[in-house]
NUTI-126678 format. One record per residue: residue number from 1; x, y, z of N, C-alpha, C in turn. Coordinates in Angstrom, 2 decimals, always signed. Example, Ala and Ser with C-alpha at 12.3 -4.5 7.8 and 13.67 -1.06 7.14 Angstrom:
<nodes>
+-----+---------+---------+---------+---------+---------+---------+---------+---------+---------+
: seq :   neast :  nnorth :     nup :  caeast : canorth :    caup :   ceast :  cnorth :     cup :
+-----+---------+---------+---------+---------+---------+---------+---------+---------+---------+
:   1 :  +13.19 :   -5.69 :   +7.80 :  +12.30 :   -4.50 :   +7.80 :  +13.20 :   -3.30 :   +7.80 :
:   2 :  +12.85 :   -2.25 :   +7.08 :  +13.67 :   -1.06 :   +7.14 :  +12.90 :   +0.03 :   +7.87 :
+-----+---------+---------+---------+---------+---------+---------+---------+---------+---------+
</nodes>
This chain:
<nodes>
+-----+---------+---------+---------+---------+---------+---------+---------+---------+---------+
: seq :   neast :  nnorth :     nup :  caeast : canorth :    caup :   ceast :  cnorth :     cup :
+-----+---------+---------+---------+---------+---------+---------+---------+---------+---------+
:   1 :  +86.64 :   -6.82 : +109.64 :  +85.59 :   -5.91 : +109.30 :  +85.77 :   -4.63 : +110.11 :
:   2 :  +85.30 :   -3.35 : +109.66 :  +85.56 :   -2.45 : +110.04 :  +85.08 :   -1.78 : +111.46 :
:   3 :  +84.01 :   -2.55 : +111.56 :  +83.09 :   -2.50 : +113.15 :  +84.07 :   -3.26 : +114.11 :
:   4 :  +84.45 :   -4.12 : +113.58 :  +85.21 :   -5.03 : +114.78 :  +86.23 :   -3.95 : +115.39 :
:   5 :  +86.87 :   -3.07 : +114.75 :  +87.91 :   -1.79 : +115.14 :  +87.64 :   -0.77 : +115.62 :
:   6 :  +86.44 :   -1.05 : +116.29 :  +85.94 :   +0.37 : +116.91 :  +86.86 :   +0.99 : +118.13 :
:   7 :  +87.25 :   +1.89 : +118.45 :  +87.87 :   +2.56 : +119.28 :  +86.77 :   +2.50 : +120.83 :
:   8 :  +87.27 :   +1.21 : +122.00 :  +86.40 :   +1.42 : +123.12 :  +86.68 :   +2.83 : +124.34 :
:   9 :  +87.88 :   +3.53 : +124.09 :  +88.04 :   +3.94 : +125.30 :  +87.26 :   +5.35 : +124.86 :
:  10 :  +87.26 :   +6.34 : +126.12 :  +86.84 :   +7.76 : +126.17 :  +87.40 :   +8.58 : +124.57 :
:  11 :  +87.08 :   +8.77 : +124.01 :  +87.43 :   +9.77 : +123.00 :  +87.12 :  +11.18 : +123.28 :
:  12 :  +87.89 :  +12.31 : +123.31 :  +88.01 :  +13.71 : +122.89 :  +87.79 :  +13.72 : +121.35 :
:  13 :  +86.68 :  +14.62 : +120.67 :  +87.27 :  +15.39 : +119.13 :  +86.48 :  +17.06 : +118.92 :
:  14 :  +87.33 :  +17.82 : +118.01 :  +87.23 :  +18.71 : +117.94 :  +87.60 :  +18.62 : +115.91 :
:  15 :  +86.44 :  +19.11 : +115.28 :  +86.53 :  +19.44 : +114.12 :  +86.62 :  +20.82 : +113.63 :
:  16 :  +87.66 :  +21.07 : +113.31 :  +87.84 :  +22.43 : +112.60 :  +87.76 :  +22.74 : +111.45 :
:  17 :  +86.96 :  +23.69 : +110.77 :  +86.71 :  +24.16 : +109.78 :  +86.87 :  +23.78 : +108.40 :
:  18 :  +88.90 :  +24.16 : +108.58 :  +89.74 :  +24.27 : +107.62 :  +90.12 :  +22.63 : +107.51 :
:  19 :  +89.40 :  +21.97 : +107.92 :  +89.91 :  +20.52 : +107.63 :  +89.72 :  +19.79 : +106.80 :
:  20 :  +90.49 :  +18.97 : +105.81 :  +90.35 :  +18.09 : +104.72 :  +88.64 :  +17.68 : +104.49 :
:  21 :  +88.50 :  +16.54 : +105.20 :  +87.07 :  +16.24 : +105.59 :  +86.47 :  +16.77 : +106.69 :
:  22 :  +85.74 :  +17.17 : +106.69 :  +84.34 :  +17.68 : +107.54 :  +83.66 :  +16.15 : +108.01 :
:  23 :  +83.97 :  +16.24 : +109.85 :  +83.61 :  +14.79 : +110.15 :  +82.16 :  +15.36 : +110.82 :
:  24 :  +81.30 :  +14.76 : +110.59 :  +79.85 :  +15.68 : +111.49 :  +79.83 :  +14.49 : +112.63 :
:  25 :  +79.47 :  +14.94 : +113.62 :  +79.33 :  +14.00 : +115.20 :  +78.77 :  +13.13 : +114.94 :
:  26 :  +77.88 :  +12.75 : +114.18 :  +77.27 :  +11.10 : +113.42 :  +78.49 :   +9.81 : +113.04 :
:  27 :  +79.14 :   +9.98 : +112.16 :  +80.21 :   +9.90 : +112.16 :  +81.52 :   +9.23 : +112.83 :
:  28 :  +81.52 :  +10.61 : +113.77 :  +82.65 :  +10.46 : +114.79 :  +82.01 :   +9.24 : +115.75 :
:  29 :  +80.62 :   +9.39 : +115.93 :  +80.20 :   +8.30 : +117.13 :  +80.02 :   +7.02 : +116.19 :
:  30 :  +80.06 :   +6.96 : +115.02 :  +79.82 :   +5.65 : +114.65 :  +80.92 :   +4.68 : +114.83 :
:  31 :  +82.28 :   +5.68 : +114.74 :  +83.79 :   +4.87 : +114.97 :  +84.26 :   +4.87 : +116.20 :
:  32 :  +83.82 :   +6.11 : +117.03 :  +84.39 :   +6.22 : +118.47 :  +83.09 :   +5.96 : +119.60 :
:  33 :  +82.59 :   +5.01 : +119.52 :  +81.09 :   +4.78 : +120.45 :  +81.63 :   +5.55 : +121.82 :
:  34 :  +82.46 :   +5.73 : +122.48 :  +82.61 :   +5.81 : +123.83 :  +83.13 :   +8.00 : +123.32 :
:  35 :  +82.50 :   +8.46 : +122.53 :  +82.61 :  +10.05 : +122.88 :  +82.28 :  +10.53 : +123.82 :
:  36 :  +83.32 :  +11.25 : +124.63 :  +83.16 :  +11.77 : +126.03 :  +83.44 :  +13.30 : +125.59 :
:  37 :  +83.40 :  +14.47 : +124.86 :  +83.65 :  +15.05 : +124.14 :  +83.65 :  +15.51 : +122.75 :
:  38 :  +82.80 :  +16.45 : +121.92 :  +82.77 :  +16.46 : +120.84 :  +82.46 :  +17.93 : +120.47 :
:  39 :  +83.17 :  +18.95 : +119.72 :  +83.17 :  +20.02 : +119.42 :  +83.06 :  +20.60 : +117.84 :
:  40 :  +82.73 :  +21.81 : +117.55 :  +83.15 :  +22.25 : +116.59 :  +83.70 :  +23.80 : +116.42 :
:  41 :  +84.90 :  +23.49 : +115.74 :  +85.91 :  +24.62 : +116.35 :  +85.52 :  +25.79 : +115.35 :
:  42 :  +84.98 :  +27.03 : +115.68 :  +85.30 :  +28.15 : +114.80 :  +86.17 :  +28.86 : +114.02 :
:  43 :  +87.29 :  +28.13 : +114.64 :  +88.47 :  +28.33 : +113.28 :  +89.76 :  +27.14 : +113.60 :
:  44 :  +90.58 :  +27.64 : +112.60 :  +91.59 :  +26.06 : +112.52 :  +91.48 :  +25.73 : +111.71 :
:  45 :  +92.56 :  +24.91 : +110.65 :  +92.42 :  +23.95 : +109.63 :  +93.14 :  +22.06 : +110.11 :
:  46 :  +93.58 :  +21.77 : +109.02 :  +94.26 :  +20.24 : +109.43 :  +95.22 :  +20.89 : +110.17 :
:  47 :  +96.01 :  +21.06 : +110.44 :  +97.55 :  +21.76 : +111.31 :  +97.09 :  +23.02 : +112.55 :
:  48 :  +95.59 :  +22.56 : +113.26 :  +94.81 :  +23.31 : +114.11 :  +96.25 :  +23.76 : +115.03 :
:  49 :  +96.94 :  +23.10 : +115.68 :  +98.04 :  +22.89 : +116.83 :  +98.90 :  +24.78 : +116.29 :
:  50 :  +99.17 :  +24.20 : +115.25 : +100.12 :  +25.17 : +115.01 :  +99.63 :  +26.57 : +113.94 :
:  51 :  +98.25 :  +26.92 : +113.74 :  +97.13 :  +27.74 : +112.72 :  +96.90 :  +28.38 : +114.58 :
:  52 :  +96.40 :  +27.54 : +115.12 :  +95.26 :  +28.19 : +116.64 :  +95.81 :  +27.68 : +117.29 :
:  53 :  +97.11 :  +27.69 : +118.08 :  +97.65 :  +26.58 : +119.43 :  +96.70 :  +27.06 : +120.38 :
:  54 :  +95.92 :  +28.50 : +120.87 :  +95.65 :  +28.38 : +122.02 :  +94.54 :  +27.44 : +121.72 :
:  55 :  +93.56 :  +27.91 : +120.62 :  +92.37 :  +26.80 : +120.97 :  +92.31 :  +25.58 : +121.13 :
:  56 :  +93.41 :  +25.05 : +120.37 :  +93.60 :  +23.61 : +120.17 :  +94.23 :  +23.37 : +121.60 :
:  57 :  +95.04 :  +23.94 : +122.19 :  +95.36 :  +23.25 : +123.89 :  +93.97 :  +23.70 : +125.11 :
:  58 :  +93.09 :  +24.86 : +124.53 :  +91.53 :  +24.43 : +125.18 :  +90.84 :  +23.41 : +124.81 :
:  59 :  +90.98 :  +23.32 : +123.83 :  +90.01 :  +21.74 : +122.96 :  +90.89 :  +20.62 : +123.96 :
:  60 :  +91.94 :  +21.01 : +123.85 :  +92.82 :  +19.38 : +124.46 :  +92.26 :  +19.41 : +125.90 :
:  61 :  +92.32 :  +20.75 : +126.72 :  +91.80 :  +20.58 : +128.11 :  +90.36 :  +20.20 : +128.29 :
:  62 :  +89.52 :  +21.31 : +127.28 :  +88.10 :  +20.89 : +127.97 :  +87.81 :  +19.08 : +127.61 :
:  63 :  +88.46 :  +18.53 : +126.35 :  +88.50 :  +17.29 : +126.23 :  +88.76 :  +16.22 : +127.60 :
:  64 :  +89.35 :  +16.89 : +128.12 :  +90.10 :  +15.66 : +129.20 :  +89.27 :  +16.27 : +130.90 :
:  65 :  +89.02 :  +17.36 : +130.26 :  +87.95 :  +17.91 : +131.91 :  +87.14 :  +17.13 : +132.05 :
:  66 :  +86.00 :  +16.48 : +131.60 :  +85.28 :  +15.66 : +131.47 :  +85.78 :  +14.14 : +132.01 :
:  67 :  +86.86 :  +13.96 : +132.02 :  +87.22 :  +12.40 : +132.59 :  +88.26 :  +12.40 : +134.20 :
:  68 :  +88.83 :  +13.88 : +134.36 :  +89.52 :  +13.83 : +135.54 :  +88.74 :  +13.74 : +136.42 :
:  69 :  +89.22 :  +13.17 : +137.56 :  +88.10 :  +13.18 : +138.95 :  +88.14 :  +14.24 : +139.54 :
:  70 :  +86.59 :  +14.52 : +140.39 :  +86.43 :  +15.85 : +141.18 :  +87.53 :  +15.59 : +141.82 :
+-----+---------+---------+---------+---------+---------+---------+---------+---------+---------+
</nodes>
């Protein structure tokens, strides 16, 4: 069943615009219970990395700021 596959660890996400599906943070927390991070990007499509690399390597940092230790 599909609950049994829930993703336990810290999750990062960042939804961009231009993306196939539009995931709204409801959603994202129903599959990733442990969101430590959750954004919505002002621009970007599916291929965010290579459309916006800088934002997408801020999305990747502020994602992981949240779990490094002071």
């Amino acid at each position: 069943m599909w609950w049994s596959r829930l993703v336990a660890v810290p999750v990062g996400f960042t939804t961009f615009p231009g993306e196939v599906w539009a995931a709204p943070r409801s959603w994202v927390e129903a599959v990733y219970p442990g969101v430590a991070y959750f954004n919505e990007a002002a621009s970007g499509g599916h291929f965010a990395a290579w459309e916006e690399p800088e934002l997408f390597s801020a999305e990747v940092r502020a994602a992981f700021r949240a779990l490094r230790p002071s």
